[in-house]
Structures are given as structure tokens and as C-alpha cells.
VMD Tcl script that draws the C-alpha trace (Angstrom):
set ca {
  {0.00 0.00 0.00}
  {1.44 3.50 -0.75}
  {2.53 5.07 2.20}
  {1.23 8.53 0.68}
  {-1.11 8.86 -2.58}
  {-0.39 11.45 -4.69}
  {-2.59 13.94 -5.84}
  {-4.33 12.90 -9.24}
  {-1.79 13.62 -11.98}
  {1.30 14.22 -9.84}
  {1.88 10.02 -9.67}
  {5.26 10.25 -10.91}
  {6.35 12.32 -8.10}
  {6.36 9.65 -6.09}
  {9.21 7.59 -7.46}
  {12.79 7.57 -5.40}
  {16.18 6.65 -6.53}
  {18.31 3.41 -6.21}
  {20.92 5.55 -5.64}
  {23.82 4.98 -3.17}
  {27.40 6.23 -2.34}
  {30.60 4.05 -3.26}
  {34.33 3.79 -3.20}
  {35.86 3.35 -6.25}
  {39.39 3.89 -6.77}
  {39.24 5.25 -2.66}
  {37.23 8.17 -4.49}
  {33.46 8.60 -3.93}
  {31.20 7.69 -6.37}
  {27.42 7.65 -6.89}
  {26.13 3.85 -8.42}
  {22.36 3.32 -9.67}
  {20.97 -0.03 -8.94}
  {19.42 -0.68 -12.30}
  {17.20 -4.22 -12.17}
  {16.63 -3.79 -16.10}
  {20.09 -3.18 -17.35}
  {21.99 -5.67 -19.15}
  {25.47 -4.42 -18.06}
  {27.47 -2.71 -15.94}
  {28.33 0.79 -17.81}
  {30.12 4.16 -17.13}
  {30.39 7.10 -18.87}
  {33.51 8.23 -19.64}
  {32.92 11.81 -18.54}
  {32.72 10.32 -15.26}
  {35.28 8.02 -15.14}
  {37.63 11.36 -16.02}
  {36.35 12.75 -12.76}
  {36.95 9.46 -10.54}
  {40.34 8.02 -12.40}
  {41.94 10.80 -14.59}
  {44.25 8.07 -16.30}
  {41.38 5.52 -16.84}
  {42.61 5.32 -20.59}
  {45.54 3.41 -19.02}
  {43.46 0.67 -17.11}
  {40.77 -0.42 -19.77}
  {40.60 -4.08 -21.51}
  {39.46 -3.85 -24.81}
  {36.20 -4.71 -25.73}
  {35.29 -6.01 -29.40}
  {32.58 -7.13 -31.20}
  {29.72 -6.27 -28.98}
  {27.05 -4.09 -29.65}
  {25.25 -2.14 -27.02}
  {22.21 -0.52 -26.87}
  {19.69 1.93 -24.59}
  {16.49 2.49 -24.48}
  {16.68 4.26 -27.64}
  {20.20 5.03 -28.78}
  {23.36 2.56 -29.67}
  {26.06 2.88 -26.81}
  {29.34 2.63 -28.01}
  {32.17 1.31 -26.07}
  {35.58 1.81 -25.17}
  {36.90 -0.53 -23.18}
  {35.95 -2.47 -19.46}
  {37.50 -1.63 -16.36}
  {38.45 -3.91 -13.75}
  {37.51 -3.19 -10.73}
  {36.26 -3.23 -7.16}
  {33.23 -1.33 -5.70}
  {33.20 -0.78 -1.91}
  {29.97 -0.31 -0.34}
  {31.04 1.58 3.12}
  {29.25 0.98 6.32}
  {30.75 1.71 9.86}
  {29.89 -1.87 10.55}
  {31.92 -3.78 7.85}
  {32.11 -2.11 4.31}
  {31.18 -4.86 1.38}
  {34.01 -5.01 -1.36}
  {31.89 -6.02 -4.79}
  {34.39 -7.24 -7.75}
  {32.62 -5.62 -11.43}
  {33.72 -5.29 -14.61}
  {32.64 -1.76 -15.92}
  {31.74 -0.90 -19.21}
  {33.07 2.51 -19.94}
  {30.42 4.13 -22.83}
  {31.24 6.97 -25.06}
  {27.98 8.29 -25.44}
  {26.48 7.58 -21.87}
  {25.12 10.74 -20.31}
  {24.51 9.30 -16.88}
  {26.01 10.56 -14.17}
  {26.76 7.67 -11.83}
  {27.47 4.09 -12.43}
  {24.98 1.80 -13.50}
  {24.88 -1.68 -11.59}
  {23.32 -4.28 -14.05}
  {21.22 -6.99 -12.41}
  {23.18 -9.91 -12.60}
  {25.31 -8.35 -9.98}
  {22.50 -7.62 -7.87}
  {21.84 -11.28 -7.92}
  {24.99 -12.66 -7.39}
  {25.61 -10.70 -3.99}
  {22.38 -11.05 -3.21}
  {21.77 -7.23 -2.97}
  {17.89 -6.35 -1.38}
  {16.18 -2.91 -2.03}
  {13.45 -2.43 0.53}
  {10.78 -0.14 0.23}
  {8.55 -0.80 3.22}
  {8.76 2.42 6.18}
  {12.28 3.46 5.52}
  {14.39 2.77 2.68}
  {17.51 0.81 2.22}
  {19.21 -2.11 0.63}
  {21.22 -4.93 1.98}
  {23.66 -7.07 0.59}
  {23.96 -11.11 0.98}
  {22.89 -12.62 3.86}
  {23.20 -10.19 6.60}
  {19.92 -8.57 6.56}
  {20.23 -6.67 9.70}
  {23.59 -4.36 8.09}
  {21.43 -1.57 6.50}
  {22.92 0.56 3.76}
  {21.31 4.03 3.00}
  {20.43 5.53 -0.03}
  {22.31 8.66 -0.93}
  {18.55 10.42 -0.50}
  {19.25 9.60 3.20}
  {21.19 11.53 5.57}
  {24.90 11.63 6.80}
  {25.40 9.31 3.42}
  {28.60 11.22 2.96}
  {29.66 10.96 6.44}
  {30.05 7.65 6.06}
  {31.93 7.63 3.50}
  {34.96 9.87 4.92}
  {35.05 7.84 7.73}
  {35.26 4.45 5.89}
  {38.25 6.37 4.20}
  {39.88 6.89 7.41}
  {39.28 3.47 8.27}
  {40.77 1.77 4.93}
  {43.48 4.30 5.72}
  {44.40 3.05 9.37}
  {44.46 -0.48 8.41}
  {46.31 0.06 5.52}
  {49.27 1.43 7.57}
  {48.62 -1.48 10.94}
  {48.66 -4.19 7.93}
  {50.77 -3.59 5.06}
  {52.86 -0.84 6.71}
  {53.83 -2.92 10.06}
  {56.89 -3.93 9.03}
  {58.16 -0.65 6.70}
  {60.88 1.20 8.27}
  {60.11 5.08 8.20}
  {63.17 7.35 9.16}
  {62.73 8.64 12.27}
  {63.95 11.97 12.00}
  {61.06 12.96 9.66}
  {58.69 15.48 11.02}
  {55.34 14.25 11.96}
  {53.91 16.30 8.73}
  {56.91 14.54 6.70}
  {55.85 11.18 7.89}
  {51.84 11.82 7.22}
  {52.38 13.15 3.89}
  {54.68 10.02 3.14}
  {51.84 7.58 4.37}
  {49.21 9.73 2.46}
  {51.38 8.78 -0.86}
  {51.57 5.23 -0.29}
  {47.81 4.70 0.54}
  {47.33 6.40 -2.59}
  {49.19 4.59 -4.49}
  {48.21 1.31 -2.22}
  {47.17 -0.99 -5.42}
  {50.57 -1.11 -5.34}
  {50.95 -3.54 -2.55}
  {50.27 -6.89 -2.78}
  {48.23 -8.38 0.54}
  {46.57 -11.66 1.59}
  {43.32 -10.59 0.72}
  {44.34 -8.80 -2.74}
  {47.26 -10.51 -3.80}
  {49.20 -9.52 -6.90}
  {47.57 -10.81 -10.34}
  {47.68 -9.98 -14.10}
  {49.62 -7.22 -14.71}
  {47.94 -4.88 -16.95}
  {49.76 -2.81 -19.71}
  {52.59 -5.79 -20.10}
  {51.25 -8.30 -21.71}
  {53.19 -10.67 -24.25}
  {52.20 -11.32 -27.65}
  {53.45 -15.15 -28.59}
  {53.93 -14.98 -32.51}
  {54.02 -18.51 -34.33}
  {56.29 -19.37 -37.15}
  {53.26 -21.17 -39.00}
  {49.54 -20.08 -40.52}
  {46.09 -21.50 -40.36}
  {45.09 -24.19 -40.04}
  {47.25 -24.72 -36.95}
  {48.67 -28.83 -36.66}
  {46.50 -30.78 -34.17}
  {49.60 -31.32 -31.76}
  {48.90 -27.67 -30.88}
  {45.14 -28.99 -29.93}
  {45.92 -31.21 -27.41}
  {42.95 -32.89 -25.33}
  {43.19 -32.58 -21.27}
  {45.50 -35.55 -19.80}
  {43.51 -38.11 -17.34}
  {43.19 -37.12 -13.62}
  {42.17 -38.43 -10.73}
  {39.76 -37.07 -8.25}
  {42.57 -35.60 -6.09}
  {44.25 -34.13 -8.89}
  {41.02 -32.71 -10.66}
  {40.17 -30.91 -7.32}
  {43.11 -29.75 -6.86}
  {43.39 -28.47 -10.80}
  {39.63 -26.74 -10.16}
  {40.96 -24.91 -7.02}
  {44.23 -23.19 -9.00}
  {41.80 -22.38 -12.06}
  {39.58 -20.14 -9.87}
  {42.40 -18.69 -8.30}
  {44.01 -17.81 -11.27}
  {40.52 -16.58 -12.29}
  {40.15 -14.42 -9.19}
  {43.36 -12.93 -9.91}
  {42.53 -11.72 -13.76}
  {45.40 -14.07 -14.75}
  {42.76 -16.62 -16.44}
  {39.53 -16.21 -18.17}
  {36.16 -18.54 -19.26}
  {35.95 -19.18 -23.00}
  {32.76 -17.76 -23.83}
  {30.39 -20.68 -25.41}
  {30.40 -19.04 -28.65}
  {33.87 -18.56 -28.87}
  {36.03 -20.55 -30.69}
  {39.81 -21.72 -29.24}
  {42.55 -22.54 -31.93}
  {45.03 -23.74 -29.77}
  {45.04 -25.49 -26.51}
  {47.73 -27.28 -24.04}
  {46.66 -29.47 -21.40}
  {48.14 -29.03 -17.77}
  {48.98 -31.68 -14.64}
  {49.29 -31.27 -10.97}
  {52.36 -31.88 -9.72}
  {52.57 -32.91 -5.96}
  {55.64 -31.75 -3.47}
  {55.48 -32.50 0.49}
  {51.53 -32.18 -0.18}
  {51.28 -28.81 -1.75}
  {49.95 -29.11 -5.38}
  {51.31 -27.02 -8.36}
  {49.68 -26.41 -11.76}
  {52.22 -26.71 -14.52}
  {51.46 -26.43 -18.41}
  {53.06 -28.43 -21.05}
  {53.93 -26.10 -23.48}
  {56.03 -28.09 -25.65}
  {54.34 -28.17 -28.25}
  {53.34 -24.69 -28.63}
  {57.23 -23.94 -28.01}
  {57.89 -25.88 -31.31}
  {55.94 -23.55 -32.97}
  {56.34 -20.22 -31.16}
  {59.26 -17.49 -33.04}
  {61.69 -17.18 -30.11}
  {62.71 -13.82 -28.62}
  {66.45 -13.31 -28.47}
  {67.53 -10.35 -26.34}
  {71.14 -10.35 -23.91}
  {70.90 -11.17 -20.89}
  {72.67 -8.85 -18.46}
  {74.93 -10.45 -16.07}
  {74.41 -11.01 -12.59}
  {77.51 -10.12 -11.25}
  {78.44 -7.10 -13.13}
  {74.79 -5.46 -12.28}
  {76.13 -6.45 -8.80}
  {78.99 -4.26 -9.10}
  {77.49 -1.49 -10.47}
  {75.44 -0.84 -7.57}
  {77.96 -1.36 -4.85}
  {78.68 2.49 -4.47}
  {74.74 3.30 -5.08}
}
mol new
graphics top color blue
foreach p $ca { graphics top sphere $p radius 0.5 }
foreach p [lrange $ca 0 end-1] q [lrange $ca 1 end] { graphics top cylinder $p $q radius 0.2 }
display resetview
């Protein structure tokens, strides 16, 4: 039942936002929890204003079309990465892929429904309104129509920023003699710059901007050697294989094959066991056989050595 009719004719003034405040990048941003879009999009307007170099962190995106309500969107790449829904009780870190649009006009970041399903976010409308996430129904999060939304925020900032420096900084050396201003504005860089820094719970994956391009010395069709089935497993090993592939997954280092995409060349891998720990290895040797080498001199150890010694 509405909790207040409108007046005849005035029934769209009774509509609210799915609005809500976010950390992205440690900057604020604004995202709209959109049940009817089909993907996660930005515009890249906005993306200037949260990540001024966000040219330098997009995968590229090809062969898609997109589309609104009534105009194409075009595309310029995804970004990867994480969307932190503060709360003073325990902020909720939400891994997204973002389409940045050329043409999208909207102001804040559109949340596409699939990942409103798969953390189980809630928006609920009955007396006050709010939205939770998974399955802690009691931790309220406010819409940015609600106040101190932007409270919050700053102090989930200082928060991130304290155990930033009790975690990753506990062991870092600082020189004494800097002034207490010197030492703040030194810990104020690193946070920045804290993607840096690998941790337990964000370990070090692909890095972007470096990959390698393998060229082979031979044209379509490729050979069948280089489309090698998977080798035979057991049940140890296969669990074991299944627990490295999401890792590597998690980690951006691996990706699914769509189901309409078609794979010219695969290598199949083993587990190989050492005082219990399991490791994935590849056999490449086949696609070695095929791959041009690169040649480049390797500098020597020693003489790098001595060419630091009075650094």
C-alpha cells in the first residue's frame, strides 16, 4: 500500500532513486541499482572525474554491440575493478567489470542486475528505505537520498586508511627523524598509491599494460599437436586443478571461453605434488615448437652487482 497517494496527476512524483554512495578507486562515487540493465556501464565523462588516467586501465572490448532504451552505446573498453559499499559496521568489497560508454550521459554508475543477484543485494521499500547485501539482513545501507550518506563515507576512508598502515605498513621502516607532517604526507602517498601492494586478501595478479604477444612461425590451419585434449586425472588431482583455475581466475590471470567462442590452440596441464602442496604446470612443448623465439642479452648477474655497490 502507498505510504502517501499522490494527488491525481502528480503520480510520478512519487518515485525515489536506487541511488547509493561508493568507493571506487578510494574516491566517492554515486552507483544506480538498475534491475533492467543488461550491463554494468560508465560514462567516460565520469570516469575522467573518478580516475583521470582511466585510458591506461581499460581491456578492450570487441565485437559487442550495445544498446539503450533508444540510442546505440558505443564502447571503449571495461575496467576492472572493485566497488566498496562503506558501512561503519563492515564495508562490502563487490568485484565488477565496468563498461566505460562513449555516449552515456549518466552521471553515476549503473549496476546491471546480474550483480544484484549474485551478492544477493535487497532494495526495501517498506517504512524506511535501504538495501542490503547477501545474507546479513540486519547491516542496513542508505540511499544517498538519506542523511549523513557522505559521512560515512569519509570515515570508511579513514578506516581503509588506518588499516592500511597497521597491515601492510607494520613492518616498513620510516626514518625517524622525519617530522610528523613529513611522515603523514609520506603515508598519504603510499595509501594512494596502495594498489601497489600486494596483501593476503588482494594478492598480486595480471599485470595490466605488459602483456606478451606469442607470434608462431606457422599459418592457419594450426597442426593438431597444438590442440591437445586434457590428460587423465584423478579425483585428487582434478580438485586440486579446479581450485588453481579459480584462483588464477580471481586474480585476472585466467579467463572462461565464452560458449560461442572458438579456441585454436590449446595445451593441457597436470598437478604436480611436493610434500603435499599441489602445483599447476602447463606443457607447453608443443606450442614452443611452434612459437618465433625472442632473443635479447641477458645482463649479467655479477656485473649489475657491481654497479650498484657504491649506489
Amino acid at each position: 500500500m502507498c505510504k502517501t497517494i499522490p494527488a491525481r496527476g502528480k503520480g510520478y512524483t512519487a518515485g525515489s532513486f536506487c541511488i547509493t554512495s561508493v568507493l571506487m578507486s578510494d574516491i566517492e562515487a554515486k552507483v544506480n541499482l538498475d534491475t533492467t540493465a543488461f550491463c554494468t556501464c560508465l560514462g567516460k565523462d565520469s570516469h575522467q572525474i573518478i580516475l583521470p588516467e582511466w585510458k591506461n586501465h581499460l581491456l578492450p572490448i570487441e565485437g559487442v554491440q550495445f544498446s539503450s532504451a533508444s540510442n546505440n552505446m558505443y564502447p571503449l573498453g571495461i575496467l576492472d575493478t572493485n566497488l566498496v559499499f562503506p558501512h561503519p559496521a563492515g564495508s562490502v568489497r563487490m568485484k565488477t567489470e565496468i563498461v566505460v560508454m562513449d555516449n552515456c550521459t549518466s552521471q553515476h554508475i549503473i549496476l546491471e542486475n546480474d550483480y544484484l543477484n549474485i551478492y544477493g543485494i535487497d532494495i526495501n521499500n517498506h517504512k524506511d528505505r535501504y538495501l542490503t547485501i547477501g545474507d546479513n539482513k540486519r547491516q542496513k545501507f542508505a540511499f544517498s537520498n538519506m542523511p549523513k550518506q557522505i559521512s560515512v563515507v569519509s570515515s570508511v576512508k579513514d578506516t581503509y586508511k588506518d588499516e592500511f598502515v597497521s597491515n601492510q605498513l607494520v613492518e616498513a621502516q620510516i626514518n625517524p627523524l622525519l617530522s610528523p607532517k613529513m611522515r603523514n604526507e609520506l603515508i598519504n602517498v603510499l595509501y594512494t598509491y596502495s594498489k601497489a601492494f600486494a596483501s593476503d586478501n588482494e594478492p598480486l595478479g595480471a599485470i595490466r599494460g605488459h602483456e606478451v604477444d606469442i607470434t608462431l612461425n606457422i599459418d592457419r590451419p594450426y597442426p593438431p599437436v597444438l590442440r591437445r585434449p586434457a590428460y587423465p586425472a584423478s579425483p585428487r588431482a582434478r580438485e586440486a586443478l579446479e581450485k588453481h583455475i579459480q584462483e588464477l581466475i580471481q586474480l585476472g590471470v585466467l579467463r572462461k571461453v565464452g560458449h560461442n567462442e572458438e579456441v585454436e590452440v590449446t595445451t593441457p596441464v597436470i598437478i604436480s605434488w611436493h610434500n603435499d602442496k599441489s602445483r599447476m604446470v602447463g606443457d607447453f612443448r608443443a606450442l614452443n615448437t611452434y612459437t618465433v623465439p625472442d632473443r635479447y642479452p641477458i645482463p649479467r648477474i655479477q656485473e649489475t652487482l657491481t654497479q650498484l655497490s657504491k649506489a
